[in-house]
Backbone as a printed PyTorch tensor [residue, N CA C, xyz], in Angstrom:
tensor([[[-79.2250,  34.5040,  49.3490],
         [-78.6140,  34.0310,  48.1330],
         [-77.3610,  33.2340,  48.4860]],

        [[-77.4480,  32.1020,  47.7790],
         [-75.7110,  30.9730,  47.5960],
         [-74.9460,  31.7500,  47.0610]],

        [[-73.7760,  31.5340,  47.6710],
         [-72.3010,  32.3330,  46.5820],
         [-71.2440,  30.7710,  46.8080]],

        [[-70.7550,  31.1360,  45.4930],
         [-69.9280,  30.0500,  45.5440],
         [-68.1890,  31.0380,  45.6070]],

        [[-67.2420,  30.0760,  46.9170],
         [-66.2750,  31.2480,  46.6670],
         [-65.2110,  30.5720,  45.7370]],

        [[-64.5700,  31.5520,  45.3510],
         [-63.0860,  31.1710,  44.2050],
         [-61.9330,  31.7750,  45.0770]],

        [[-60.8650,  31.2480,  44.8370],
         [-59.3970,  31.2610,  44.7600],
         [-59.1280,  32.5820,  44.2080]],

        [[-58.6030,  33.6640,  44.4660],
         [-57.6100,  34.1510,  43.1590],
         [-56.1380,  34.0310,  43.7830]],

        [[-55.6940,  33.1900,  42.0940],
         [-53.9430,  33.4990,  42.3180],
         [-53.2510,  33.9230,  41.5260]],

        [[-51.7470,  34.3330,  41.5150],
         [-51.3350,  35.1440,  40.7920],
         [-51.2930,  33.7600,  39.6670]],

        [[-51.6540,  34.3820,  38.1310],
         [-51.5840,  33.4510,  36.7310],
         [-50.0690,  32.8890,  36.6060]],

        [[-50.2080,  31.9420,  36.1300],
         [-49.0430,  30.9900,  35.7660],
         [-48.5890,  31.2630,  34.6630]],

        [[-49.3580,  31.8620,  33.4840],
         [-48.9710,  31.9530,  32.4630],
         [-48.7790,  33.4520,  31.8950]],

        [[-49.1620,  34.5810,  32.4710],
         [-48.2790,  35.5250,  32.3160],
         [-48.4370,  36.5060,  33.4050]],

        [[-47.6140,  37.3750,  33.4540],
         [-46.9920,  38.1940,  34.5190],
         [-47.9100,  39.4230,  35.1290]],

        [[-48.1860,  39.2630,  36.5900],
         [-49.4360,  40.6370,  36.6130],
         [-50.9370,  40.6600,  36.4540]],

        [[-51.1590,  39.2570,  36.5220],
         [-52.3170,  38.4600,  36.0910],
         [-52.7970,  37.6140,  36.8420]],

        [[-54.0940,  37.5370,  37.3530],
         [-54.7070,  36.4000,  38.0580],
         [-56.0480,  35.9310,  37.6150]],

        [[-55.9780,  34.3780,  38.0260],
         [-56.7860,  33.4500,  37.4840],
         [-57.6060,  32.7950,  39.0830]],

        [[-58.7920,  32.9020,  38.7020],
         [-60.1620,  32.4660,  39.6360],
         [-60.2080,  30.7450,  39.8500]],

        [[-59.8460,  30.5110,  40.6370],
         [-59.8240,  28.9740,  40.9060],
         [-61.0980,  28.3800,  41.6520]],

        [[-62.2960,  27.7760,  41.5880],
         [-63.0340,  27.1020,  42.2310],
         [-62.1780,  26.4410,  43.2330]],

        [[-63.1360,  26.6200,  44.8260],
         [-62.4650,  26.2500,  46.0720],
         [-62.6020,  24.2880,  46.3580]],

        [[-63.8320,  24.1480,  45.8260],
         [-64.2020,  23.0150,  45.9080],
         [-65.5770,  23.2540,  47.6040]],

        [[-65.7110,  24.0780,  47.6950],
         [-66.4830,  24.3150,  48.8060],
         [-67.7360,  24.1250,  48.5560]],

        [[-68.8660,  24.3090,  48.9980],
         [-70.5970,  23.9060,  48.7040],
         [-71.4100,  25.3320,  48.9050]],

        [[-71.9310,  25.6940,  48.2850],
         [-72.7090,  26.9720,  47.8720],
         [-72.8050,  27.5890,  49.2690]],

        [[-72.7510,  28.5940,  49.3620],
         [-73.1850,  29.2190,  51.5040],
         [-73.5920,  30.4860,  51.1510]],

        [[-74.5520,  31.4020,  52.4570],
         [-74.6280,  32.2710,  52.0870],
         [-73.2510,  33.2100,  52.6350]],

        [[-73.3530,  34.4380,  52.4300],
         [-72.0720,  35.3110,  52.5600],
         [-71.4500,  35.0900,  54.0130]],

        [[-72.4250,  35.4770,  54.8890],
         [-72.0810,  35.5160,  56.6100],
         [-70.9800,  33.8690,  56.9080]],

        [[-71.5630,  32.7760,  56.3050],
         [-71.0540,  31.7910,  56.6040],
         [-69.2980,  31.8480,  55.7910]],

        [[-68.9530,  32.0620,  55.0910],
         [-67.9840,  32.3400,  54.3390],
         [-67.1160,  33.3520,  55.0060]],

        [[-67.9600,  34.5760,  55.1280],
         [-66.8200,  35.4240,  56.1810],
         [-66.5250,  35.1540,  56.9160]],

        [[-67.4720,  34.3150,  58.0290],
         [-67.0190,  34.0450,  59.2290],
         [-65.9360,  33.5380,  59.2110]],

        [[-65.3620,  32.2990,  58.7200],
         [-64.4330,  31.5640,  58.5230],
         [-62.9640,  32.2990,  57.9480]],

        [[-63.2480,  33.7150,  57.9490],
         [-61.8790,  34.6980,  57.3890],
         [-61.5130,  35.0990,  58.2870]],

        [[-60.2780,  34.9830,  58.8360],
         [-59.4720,  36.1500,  59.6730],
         [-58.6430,  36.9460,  59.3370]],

        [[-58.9900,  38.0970,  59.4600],
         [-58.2280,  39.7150,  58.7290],
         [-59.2890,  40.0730,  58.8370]],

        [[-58.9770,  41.3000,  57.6350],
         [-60.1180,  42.3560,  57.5070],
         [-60.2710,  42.0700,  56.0740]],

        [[-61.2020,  42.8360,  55.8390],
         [-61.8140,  42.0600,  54.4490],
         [-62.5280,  43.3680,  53.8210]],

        [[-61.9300,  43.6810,  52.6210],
         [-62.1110,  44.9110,  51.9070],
         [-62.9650,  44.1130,  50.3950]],

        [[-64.2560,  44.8300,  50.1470],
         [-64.5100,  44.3900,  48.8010],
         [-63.9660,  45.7480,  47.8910]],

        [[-63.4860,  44.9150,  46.6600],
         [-62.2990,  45.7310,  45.4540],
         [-63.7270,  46.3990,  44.5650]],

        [[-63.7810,  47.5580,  44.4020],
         [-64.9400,  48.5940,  43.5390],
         [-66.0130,  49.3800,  44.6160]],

        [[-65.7120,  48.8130,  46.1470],
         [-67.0710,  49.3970,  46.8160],
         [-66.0760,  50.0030,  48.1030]],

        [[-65.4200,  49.1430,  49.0190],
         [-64.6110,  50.1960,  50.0230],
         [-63.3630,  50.9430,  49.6650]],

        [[-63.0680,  51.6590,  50.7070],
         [-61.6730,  52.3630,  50.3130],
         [-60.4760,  51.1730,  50.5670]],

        [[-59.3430,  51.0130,  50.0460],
         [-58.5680,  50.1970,  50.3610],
         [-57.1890,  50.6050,  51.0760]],

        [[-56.8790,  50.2800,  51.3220],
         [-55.4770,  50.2540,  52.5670],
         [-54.4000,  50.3910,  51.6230]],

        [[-53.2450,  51.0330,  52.6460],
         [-52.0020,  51.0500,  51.2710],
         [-51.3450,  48.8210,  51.6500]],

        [[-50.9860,  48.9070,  50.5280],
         [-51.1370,  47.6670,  50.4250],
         [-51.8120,  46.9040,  49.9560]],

        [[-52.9390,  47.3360,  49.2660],
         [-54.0930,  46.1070,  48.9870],
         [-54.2030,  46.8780,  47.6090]],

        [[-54.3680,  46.2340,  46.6140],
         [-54.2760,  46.8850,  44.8730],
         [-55.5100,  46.1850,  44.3610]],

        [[-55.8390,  46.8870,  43.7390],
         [-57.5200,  46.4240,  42.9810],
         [-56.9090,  45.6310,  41.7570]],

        [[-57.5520,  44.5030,  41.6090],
         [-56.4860,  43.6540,  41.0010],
         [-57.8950,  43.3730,  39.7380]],

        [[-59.2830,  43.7520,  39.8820],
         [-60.2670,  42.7990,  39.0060],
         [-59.7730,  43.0310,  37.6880]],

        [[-59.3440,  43.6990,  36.9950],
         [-59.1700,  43.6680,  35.4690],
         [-57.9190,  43.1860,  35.5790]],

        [[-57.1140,  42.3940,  36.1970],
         [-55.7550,  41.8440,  36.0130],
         [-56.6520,  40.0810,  36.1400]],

        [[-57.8980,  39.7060,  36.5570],
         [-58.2240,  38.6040,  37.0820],
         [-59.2650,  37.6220,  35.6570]],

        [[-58.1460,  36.7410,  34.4930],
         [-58.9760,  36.1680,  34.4680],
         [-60.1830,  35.5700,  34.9050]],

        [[-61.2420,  35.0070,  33.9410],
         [-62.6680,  34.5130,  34.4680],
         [-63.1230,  35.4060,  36.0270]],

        [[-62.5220,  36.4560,  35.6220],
         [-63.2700,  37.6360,  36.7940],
         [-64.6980,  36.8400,  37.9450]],

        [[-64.6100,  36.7570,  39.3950],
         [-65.9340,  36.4940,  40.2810],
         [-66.8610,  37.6730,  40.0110]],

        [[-67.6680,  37.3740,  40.0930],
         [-68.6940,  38.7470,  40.3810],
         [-68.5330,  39.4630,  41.0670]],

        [[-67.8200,  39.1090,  42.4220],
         [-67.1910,  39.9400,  43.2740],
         [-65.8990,  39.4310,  44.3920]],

        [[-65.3180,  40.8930,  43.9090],
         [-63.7600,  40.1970,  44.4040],
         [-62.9560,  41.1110,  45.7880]],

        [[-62.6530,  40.3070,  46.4010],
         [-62.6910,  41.1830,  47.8240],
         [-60.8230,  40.7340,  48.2370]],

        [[-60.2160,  41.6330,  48.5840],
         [-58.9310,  41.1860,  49.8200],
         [-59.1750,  41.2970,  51.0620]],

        [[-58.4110,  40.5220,  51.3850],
         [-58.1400,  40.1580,  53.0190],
         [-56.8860,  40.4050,  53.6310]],

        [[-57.0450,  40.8280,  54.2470],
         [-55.7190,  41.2840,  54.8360],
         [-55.4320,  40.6860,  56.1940]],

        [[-54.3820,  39.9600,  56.2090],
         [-54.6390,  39.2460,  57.6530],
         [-53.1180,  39.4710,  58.5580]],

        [[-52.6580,  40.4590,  58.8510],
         [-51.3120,  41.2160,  59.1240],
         [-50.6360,  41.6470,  58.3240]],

        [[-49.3350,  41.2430,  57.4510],
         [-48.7880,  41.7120,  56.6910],
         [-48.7130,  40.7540,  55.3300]],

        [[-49.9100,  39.5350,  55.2170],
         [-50.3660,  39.2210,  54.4280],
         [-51.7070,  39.6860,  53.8980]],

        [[-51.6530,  39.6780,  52.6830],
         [-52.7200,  40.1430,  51.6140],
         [-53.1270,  38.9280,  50.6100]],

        [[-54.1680,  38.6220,  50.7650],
         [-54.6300,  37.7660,  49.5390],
         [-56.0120,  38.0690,  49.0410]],

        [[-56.6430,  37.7030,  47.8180],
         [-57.7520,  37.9930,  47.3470],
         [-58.7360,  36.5510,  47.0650]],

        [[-59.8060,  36.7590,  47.1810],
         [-61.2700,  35.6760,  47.1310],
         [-62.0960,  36.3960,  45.9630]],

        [[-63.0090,  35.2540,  45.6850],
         [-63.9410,  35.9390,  44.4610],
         [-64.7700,  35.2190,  45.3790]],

        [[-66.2080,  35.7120,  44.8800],
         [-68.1490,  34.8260,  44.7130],
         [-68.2110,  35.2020,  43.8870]],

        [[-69.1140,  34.0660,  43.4580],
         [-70.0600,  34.4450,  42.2200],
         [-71.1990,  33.2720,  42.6930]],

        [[-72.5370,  33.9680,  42.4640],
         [-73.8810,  33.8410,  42.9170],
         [-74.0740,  32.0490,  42.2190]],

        [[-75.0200,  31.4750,  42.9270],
         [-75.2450,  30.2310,  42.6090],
         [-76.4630,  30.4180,  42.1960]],

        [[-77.3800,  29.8460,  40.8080],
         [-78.6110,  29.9530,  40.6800],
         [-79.1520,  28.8760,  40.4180]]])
């Protein structure tokens, strides 16, 4: 299956909130997408998470289907997919 990945960043328009940004990238399957991540890479509803990493999906406008952090030292950021059909 294609996943297309998204952006999440913290919302511009109110506080505690994030919004799903299309990357501009071309449909891939998963393996190809991870590869290209360095950290570790926690999906938010299925692994345990690290102190540091906060389950953010109900703070995430236009929610991905699935939303994962990365942790890449003492940075943390979050990615969405959502399936291409």
């Amino acid at each position: 299956m294609l996943y297309q990945r998204v952006l999440i960043n913290p919302s511009v328009s109110a506080s505690n909130t994030y919004e799903a940004v299309p990357d501009n990238n071309q449909p891939q399957e998963t393996a190809a997408i991870f590869s290209k991540i360095e950290g570790d890479v926690y999906q938010l509803g299925v692994d345990i998470l690290p102190a540091g990493i906060e389950d953010i999906r109900e703070k995430i406008h236009n929610k991905p289907e699935r939303v994962f952090a990365v942790k890449d030292g003492s940075e943390v950021y979050y990615i969405g997919l959502n399936s291409v059909r």
